[in-house]
C-alpha positions as CSV (number, residue, x, y, z in Angstrom):
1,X,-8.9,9.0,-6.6
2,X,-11.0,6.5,-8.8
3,X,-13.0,9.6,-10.1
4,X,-9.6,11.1,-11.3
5,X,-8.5,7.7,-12.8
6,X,-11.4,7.3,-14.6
7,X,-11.4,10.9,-15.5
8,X,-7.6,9.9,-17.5
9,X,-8.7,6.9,-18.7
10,X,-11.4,7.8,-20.4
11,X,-10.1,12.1,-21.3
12,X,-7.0,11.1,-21.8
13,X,-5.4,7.7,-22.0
14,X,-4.4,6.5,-25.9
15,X,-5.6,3.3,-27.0
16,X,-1.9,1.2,-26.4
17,X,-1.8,2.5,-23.0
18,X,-2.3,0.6,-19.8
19,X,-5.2,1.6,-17.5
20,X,-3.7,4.5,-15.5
21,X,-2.7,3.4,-11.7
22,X,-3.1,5.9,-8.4
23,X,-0.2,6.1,-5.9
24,X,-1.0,7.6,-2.7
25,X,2.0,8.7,-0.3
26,X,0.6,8.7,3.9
27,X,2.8,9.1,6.8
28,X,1.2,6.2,8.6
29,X,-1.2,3.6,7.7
30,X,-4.6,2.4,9.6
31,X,-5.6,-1.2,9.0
32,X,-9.2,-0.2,9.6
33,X,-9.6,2.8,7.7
34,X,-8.2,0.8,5.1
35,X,-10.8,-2.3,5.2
36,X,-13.9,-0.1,5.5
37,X,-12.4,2.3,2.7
38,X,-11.7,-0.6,-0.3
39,X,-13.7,-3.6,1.1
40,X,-16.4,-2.5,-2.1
41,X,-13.8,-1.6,-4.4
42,X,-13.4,-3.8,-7.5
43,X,-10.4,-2.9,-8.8
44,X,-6.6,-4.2,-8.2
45,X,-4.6,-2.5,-5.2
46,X,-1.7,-2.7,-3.8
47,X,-0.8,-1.7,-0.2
48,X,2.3,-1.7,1.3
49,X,4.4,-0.1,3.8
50,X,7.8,1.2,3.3
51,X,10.5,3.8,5.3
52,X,12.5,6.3,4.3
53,X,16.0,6.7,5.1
54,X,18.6,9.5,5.3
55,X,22.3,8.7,4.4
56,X,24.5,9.8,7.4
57,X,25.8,13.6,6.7
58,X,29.5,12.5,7.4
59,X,29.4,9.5,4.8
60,X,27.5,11.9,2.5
61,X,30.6,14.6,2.7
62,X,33.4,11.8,2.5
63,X,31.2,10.2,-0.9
64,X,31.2,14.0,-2.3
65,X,34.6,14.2,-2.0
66,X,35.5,10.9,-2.9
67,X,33.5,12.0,-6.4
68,X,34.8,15.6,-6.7
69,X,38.6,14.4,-6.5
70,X,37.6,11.8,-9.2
71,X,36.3,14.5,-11.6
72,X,39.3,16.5,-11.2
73,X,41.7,14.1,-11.8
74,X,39.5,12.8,-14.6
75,X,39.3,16.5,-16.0
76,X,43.5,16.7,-15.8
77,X,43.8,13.0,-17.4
78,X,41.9,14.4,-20.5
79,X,43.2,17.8,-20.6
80,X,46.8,16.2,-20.7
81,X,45.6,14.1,-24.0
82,X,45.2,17.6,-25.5
């Protein structure tokens, strides 16, 4: 990744821009791979874990319905105004 950030940085980046930042997206993490792989690296990083969440399919139908009735009765408010 720092090849490719360097790459933009230097190829691409304009003057008033920041120095271009690498995200990378893993299913798991491994504490060890991790020391080995930046303990020489010199520039700022960031790691951190985070989960991903999937809204309950029942809430997700009532909240789509909840919002469709409110665009149709929004949609015959302004169509009476006409």
């Amino acid at each position: 990744m720092n090849f490719y950030l360097e790459a933009l940085d230097r190829d691409i980046k304009m003057e008033h821009e920041n120095p271009s930042i690498g995200i990378l997206l893993c299913k798991s993490k491994d504490d060890e791979v991790l020391e080995y792989t930046l303990s020489r690296s010199i520039s700022p990083m960031v790691i951190a874990d985070y989960e991903t969440k999937i809204i309950d399919k029942n809430i997700l139908k009532q909240k789509l319905h909840e919002w469709s009735e409110l665009y149709i009765n929004s949609s015959e408010v302004d169509n009476d105004d006409l």
